[in-house]
N, CA, C and O atoms as a DFTB+ gen file, in Angstrom:
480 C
 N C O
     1  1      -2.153       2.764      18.312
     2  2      -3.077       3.863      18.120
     3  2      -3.613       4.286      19.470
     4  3      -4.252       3.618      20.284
     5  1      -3.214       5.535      19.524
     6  2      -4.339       6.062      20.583
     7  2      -5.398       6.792      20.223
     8  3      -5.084       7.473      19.247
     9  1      -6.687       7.001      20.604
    10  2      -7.913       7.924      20.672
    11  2      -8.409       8.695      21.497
    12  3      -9.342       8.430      22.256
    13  1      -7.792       9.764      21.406
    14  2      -8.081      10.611      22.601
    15  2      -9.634      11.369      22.153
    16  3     -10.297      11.030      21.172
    17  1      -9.916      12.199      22.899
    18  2     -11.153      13.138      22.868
    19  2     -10.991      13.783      21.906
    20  3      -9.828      14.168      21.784
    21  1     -12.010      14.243      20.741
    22  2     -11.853      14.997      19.788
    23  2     -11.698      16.693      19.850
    24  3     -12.595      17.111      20.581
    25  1     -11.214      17.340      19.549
    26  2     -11.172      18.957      19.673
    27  2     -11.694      19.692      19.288
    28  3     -11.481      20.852      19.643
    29  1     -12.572      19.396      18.434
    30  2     -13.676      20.255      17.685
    31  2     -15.715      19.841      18.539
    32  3     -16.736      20.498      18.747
    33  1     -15.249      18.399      18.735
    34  2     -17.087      18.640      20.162
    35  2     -16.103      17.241      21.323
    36  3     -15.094      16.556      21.487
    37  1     -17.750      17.732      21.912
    38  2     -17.543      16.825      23.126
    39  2     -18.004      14.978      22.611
    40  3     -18.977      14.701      21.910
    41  1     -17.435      14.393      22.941
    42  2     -17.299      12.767      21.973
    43  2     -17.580      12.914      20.700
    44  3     -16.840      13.483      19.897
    45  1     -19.126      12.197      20.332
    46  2     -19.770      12.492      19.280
    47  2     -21.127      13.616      19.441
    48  3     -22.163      13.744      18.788
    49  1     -20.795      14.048      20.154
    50  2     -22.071      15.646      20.264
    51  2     -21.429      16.606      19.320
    52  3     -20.333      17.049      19.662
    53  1     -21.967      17.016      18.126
    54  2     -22.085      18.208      17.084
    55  2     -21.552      17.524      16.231
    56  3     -20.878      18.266      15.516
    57  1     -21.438      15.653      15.658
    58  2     -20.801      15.081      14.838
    59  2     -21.847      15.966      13.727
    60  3     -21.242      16.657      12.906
    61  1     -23.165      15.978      13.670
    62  2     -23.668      16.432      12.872
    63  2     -23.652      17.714      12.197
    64  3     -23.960      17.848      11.013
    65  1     -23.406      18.347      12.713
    66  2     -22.646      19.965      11.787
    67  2     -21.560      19.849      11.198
    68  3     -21.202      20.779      10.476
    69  1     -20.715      18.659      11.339
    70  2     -19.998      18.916      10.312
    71  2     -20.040      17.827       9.150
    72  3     -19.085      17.532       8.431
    73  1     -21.673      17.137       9.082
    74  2     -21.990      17.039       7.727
    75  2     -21.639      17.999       6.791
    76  3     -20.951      17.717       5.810
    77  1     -22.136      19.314       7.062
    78  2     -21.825      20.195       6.031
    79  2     -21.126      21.075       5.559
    80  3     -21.353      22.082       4.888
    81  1     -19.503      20.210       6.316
    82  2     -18.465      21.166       6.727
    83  2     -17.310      19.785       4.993
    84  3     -17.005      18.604       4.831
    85  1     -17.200      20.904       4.371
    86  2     -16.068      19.984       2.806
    87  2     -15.112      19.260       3.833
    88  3     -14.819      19.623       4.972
    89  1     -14.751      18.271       3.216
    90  2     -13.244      17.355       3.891
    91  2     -13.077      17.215       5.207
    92  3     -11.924      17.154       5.635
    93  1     -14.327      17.126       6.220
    94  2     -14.445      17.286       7.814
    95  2     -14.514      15.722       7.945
    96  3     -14.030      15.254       8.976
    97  1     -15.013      14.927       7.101
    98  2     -15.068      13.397       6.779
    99  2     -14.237      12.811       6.368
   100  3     -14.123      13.444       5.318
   101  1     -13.281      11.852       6.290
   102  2     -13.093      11.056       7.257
   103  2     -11.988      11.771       8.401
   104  3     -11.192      12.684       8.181
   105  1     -12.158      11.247       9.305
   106  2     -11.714      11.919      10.747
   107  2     -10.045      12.124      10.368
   108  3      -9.735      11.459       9.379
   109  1      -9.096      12.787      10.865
   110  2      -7.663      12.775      10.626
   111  2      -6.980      12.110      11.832
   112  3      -7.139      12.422      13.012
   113  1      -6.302      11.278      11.407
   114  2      -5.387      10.846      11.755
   115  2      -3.725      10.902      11.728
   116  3      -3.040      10.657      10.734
   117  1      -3.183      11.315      13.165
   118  2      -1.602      12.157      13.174
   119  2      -1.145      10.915      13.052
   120  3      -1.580       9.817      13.400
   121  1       0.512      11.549      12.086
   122  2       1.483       9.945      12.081
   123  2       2.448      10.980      12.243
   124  3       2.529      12.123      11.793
   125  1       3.226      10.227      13.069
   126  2       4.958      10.700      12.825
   127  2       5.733      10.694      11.122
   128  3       5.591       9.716      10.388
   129  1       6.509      11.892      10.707
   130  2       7.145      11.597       9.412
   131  2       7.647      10.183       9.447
   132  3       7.344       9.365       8.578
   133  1       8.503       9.885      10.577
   134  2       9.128       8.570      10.565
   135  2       8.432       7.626      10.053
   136  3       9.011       6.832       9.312
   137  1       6.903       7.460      10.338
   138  2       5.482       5.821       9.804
   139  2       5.563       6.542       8.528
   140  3       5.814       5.791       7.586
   141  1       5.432       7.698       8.244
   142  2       4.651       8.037       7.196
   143  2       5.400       7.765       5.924
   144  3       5.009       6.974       5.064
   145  1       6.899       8.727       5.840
   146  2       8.034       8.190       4.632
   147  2       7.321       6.898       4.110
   148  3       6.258       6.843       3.491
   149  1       8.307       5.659       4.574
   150  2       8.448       4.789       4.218
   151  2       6.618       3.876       3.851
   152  3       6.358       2.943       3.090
   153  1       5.949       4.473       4.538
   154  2       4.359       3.765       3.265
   155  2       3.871       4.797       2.283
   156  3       2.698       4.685       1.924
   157  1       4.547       5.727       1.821
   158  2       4.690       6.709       1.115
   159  2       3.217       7.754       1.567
   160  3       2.457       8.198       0.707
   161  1       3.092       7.932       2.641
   162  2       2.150       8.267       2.860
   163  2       2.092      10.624       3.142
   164  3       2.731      11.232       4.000
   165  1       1.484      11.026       2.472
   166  2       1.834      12.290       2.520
   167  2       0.623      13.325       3.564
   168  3      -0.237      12.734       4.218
   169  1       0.683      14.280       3.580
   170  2       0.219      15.497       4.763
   171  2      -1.293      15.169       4.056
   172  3      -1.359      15.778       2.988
   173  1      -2.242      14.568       4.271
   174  2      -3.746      14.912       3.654
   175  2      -4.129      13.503       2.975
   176  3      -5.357      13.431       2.920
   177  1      -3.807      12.908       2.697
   178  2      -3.925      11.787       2.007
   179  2      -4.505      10.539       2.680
   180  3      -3.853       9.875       3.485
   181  1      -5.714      10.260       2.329
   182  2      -6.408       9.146       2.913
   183  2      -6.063       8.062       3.150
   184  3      -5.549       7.469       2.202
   185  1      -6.162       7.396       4.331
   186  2      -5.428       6.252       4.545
   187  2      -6.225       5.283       4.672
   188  3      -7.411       5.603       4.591
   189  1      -5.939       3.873       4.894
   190  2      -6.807       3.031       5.701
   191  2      -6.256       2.301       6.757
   192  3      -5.297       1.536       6.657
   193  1      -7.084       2.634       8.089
   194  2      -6.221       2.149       9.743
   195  2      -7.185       0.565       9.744
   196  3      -8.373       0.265       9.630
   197  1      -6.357       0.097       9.871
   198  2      -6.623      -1.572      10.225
   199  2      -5.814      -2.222      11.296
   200  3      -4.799      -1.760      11.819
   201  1      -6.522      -3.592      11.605
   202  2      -5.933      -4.446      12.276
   203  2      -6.729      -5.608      12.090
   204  3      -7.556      -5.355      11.214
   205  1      -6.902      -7.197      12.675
   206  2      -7.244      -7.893      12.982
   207  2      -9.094      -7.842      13.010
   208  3      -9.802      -8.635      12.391
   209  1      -9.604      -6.694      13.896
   210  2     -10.674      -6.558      14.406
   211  2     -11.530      -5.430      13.420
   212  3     -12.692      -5.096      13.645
   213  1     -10.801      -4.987      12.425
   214  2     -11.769      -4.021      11.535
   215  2     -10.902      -3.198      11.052
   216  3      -9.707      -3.142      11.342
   217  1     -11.706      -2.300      10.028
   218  2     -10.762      -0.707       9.157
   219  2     -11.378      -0.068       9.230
   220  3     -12.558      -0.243       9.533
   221  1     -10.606       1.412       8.872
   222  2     -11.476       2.814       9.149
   223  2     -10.600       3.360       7.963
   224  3      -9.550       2.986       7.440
   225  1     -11.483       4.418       7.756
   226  2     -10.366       5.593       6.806
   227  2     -10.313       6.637       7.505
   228  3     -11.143       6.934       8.364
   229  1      -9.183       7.388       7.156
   230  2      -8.727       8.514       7.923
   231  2      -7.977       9.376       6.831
   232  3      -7.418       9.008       5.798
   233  1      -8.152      10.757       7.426
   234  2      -7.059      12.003       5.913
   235  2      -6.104      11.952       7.092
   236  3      -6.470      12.134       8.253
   237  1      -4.723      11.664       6.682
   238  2      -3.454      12.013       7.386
   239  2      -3.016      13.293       7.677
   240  3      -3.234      14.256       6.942
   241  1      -2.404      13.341       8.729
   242  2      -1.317      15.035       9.164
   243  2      -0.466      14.486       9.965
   244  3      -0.602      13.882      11.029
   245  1       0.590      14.816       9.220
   246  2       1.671      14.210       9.389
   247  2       2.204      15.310      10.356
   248  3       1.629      16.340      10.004
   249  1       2.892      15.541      11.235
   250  2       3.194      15.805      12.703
   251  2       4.287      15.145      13.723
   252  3       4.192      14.231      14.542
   253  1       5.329      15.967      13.341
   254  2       6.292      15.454      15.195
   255  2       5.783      15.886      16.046
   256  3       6.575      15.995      16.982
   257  1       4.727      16.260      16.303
   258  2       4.048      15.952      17.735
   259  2       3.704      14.809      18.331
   260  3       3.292      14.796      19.491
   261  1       3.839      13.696      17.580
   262  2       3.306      12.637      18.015
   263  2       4.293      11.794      17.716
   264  3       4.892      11.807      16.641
   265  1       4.654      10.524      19.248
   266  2       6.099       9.667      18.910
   267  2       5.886       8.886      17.695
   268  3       4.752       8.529      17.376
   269  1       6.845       8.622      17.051
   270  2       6.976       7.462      16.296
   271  2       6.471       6.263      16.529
   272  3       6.381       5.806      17.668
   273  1       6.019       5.519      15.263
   274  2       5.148       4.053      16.647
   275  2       4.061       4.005      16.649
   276  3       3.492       2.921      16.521
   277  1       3.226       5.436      16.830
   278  2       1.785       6.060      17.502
   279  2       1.603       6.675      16.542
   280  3       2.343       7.213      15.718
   281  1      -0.278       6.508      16.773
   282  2      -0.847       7.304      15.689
   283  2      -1.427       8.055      16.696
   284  3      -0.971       8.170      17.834
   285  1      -2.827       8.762      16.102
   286  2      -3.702       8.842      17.075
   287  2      -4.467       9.387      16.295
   288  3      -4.225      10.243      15.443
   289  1      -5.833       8.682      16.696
   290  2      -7.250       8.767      15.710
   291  2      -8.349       9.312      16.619
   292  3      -8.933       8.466      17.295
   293  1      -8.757      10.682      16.757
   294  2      -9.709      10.622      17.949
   295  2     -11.099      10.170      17.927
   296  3     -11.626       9.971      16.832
   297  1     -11.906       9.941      19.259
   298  2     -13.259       9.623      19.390
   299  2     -13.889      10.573      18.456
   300  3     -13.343      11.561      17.965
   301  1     -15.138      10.155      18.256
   302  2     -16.337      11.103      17.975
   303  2     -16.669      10.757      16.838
   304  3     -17.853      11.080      16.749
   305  1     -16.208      10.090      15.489
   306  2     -16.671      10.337      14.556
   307  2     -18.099       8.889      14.369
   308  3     -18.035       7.707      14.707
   309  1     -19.058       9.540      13.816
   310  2     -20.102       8.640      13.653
   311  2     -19.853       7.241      12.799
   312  3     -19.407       7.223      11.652
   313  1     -20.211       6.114      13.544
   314  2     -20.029       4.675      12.688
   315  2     -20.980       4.494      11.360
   316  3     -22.078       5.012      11.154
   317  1     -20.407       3.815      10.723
   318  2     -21.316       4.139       9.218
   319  2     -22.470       3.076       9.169
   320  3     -23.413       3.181       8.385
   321  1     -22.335       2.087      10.024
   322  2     -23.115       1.091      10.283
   323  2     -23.120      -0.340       9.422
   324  3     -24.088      -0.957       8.976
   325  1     -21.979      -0.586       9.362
   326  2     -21.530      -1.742       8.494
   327  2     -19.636      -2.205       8.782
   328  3     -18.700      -1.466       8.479
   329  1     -19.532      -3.351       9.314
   330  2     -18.404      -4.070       9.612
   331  2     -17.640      -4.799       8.759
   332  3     -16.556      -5.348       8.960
   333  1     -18.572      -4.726       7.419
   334  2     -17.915      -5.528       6.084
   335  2     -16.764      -4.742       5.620
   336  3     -15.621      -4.954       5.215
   337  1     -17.658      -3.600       5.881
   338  2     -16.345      -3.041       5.018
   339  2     -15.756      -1.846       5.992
   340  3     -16.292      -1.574       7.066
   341  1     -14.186      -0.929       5.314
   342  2     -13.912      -0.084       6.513
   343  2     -14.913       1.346       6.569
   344  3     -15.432       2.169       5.816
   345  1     -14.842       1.160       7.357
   346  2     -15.778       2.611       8.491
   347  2     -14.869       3.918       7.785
   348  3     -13.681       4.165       7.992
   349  1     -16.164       4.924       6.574
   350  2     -15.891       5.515       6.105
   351  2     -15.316       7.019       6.756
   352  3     -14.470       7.710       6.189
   353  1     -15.862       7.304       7.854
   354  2     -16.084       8.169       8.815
   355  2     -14.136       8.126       9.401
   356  3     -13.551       9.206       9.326
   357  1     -13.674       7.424       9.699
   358  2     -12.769       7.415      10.499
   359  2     -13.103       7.025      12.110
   360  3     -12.524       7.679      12.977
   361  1     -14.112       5.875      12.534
   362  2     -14.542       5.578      13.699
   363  2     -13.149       4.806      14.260
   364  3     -12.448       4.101      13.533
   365  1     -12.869       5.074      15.726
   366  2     -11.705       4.179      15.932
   367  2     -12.242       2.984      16.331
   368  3     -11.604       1.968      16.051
   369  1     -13.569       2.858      17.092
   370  2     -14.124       2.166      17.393
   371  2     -14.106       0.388      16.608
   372  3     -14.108      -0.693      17.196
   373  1     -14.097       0.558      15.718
   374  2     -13.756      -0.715      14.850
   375  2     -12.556      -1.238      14.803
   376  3     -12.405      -2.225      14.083
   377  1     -11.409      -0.705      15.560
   378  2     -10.197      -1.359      15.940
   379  2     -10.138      -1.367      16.980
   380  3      -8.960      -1.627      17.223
   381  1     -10.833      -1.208      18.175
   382  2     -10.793      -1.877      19.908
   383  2     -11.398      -2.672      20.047
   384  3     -12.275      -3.039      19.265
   385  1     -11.048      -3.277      21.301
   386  2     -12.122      -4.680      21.879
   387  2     -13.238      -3.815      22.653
   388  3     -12.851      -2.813      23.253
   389  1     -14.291      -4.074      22.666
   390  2     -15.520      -4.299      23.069
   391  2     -15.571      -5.044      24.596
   392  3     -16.529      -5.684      25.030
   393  1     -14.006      -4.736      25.450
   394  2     -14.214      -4.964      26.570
   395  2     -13.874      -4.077      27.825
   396  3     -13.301      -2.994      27.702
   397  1     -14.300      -4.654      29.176
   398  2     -14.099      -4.307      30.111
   399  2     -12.608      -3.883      30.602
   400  3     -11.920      -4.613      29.889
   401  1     -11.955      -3.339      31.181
   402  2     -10.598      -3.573      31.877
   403  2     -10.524      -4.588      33.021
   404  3      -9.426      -5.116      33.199
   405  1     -11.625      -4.964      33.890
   406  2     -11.537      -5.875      34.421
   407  2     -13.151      -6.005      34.555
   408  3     -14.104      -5.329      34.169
   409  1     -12.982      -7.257      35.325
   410  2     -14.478      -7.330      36.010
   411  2     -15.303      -6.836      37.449
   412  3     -16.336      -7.167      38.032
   413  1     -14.281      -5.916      37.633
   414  2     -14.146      -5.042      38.839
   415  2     -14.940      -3.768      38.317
   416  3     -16.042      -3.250      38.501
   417  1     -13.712      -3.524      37.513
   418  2     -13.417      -1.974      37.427
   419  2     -14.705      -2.013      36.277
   420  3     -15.848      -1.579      36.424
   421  1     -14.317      -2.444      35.518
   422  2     -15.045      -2.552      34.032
   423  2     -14.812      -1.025      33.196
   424  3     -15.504      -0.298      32.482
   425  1     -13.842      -1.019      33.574
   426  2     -13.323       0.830      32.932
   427  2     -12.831       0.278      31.215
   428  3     -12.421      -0.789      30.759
   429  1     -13.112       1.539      30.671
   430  2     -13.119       1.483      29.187
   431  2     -10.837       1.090      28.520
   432  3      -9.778       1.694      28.693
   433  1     -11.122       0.209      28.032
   434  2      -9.988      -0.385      27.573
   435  2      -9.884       0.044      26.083
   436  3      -8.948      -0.367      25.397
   437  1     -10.955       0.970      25.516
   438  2     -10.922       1.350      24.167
   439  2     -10.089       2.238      23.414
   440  3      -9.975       2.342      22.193
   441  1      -9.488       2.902      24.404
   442  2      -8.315       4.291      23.959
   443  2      -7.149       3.805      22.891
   444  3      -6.883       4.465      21.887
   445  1      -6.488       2.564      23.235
   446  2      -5.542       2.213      22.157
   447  2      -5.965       0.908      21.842
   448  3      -6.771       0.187      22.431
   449  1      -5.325       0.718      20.860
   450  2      -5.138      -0.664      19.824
   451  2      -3.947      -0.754      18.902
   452  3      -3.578       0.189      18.202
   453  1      -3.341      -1.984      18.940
   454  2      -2.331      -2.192      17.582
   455  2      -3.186      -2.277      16.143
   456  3      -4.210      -2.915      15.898
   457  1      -2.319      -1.322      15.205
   458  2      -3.014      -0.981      13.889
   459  2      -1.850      -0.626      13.256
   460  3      -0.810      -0.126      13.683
   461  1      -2.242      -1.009      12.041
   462  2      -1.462      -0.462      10.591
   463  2      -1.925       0.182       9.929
   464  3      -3.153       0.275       9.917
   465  1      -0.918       1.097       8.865
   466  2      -1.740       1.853       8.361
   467  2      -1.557       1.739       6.778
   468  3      -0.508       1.151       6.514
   469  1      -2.047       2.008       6.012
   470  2      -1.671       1.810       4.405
   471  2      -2.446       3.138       3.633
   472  3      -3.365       3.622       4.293
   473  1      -2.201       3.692       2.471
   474  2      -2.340       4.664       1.583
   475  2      -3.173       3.812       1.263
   476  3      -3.140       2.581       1.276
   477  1      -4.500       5.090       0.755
   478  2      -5.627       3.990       0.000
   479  2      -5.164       4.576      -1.811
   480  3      -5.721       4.070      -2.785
């Protein structure tokens, strides 16, 4: 998974206007047709992105723009404030480490993570 910058605000600045925007919740997440086929997963259809370190939900768009392999879930969407269960919002944040790149640099290591994905 990668998380790039979101296209609609700057990180999470104007997450709040689109409270009142229908189906702007949970964040979308691109898959290649290739991931998508085979977990029967279709153009809109809510998923759940996991790994090891947490879940999120996400509405799919399915897209050859993006390689096979790779998803990509962007920043910005607000955390729901609970780790029990998956992060309704689509936060990617709950599938990265919470670390540094080094102890130098200490630059953000949060952009990708290994994740799976499943049809909810």
């Amino acid at each position: 998974m990668v998380s790039p910058q979101p296209g609609d605000k700057l990180h999470s600045q104007l997450e709040s206007a689109l409270a009142d925007v229908p189906s702007a919740r949970p964040e979308t997440v691109v898959i290649n047709p290739a991931d998508a086929e085979p977990r029967g997963i279709a153009d809109g259809d809510l998923v759940n992105v996991h790994n090891d370190r947490g879940a999120c939900h996400a509405r799919s768009k399915i897209s050859e723009a993006i390689a096979p392999g790779v998803v990509a879930l962007p920043t910005g969407a607000w955390f729901a404030g609970s780790t029990d269960v998956p992060d309704p919002n689509g936060n990617p944040n709950v599938l990265t480490l919470d670390l540094g790149t080094s102890r130098l640099g200490q630059g953000c290591s949060a952009h990708t993570a290994l994740v799976e994905l499943g049809k909810l």
